[in-house]
C-alpha positions in Angstrom: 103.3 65.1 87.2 101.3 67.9 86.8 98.1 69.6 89.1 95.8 71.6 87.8 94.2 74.0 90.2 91.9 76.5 90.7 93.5 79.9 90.2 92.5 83.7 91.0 92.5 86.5 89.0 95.3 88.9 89.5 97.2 92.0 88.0 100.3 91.0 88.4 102.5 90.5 85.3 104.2 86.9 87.1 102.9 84.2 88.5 105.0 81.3 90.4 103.8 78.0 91.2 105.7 75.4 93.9 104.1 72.3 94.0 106.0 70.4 97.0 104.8 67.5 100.0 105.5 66.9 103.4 104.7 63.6 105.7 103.5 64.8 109.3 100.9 63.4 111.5 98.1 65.1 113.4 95.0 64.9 115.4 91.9 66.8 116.3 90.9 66.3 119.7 86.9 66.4 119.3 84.5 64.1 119.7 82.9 65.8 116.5 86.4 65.1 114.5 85.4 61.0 114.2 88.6 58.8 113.5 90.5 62.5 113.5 90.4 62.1 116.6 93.1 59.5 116.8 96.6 60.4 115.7 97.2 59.8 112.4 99.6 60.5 109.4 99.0 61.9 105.9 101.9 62.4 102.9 100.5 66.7 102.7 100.7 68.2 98.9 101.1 71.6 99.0 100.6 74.4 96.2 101.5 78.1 96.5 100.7 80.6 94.4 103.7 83.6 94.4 102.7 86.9 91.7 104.7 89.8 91.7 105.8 92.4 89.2 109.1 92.7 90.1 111.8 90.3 89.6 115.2 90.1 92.1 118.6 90.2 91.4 118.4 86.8 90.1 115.6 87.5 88.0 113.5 85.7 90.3 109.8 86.2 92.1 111.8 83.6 94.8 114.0 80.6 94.3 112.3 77.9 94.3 113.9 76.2 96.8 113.6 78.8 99.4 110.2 78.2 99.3 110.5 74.3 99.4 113.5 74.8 102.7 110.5 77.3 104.3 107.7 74.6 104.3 109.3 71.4 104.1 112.1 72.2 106.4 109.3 73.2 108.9 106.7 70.6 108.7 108.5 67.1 107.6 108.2 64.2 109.4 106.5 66.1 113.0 103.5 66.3 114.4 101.5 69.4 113.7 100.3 69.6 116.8 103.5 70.2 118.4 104.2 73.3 116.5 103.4 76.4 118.2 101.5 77.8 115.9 98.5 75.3 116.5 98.7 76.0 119.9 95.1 77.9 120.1 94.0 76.0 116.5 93.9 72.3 115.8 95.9 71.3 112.7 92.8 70.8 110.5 93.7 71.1 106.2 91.8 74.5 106.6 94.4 75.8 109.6 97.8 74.3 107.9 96.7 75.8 104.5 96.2 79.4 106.3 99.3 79.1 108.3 101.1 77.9 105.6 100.3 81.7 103.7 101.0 83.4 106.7 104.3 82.0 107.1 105.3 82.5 103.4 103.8 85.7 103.3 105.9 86.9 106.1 109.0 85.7 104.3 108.0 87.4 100.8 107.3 90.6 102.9 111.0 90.9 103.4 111.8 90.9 99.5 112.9 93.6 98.2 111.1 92.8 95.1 107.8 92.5 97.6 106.1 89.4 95.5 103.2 88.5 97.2 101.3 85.4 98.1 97.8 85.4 96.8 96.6 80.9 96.9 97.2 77.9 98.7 96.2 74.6 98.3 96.9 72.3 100.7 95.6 68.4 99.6 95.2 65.9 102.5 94.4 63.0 100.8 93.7 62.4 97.0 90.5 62.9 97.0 90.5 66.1 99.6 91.9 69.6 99.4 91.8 73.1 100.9 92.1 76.0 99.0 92.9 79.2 100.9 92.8 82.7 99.9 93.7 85.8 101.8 91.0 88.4 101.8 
């Protein structure tokens, strides 16, 4: 299966793409939120965008799989809501798509290689989808 997403212009000579999904409920406890209000479940697709120039030891921007064990292993089969980094932010798409870059940013920034994360998309339904881009 393939996604075709939007995509920003970089400089950067690679560009990585991990398509992956998680199951996790949430809610968002206002009025204003409708049925969001109620807790509910949603199977999350996820897209990052990695660019770097330099590859590691491997020849690798990152494994693929380290990237899958950092999002997956977090978010599977929980409630968002629970996590601590929603503690002052309700799990909307928006929120889990910018705390998704932070926490894969902060894993990249440990590279030696320093490949950076510049997009990600996180879908919520088939129909819906954030796209989030640091500034």
């Amino acid at each position: 299966m393939f996604n075709y997403y939007p995509s920003t212009p970089h400089p950067y000579k690679y560009e990585l793409h991990k398509d992956m999904d998680f199951s996790a409920a949430h809610f968002i406890p206002k009025d204003e939120a409708g049925k969001c209000k109620r807790m509910h479940g949603h199977t999350y697709f996820v897209n990052l965008t990695i660019v770097g120039n330099e590859l590691d030891d491997c020849g690798f921007l990152i494994d693929f799989k380290s990237l899958k064990d950092l999002i997956h292993g977090r978010y599977d089969h929980t409630l968002l809501n629970d996590h601590p980094e929603y503690k002052d932010d309700f799990p909307t798409t928006e929120m889990v798509a910018e705390t998704i870059y932070k926490i894969t940013a902060e894993c990249l920034a440990g590279r030696a290689n320093q490949p950076k994360c510049i997009q990600v998309i996180v879908r919520e339904t088939p129909t819906s989808y954030v796209v989030y881009r640091p500034v």
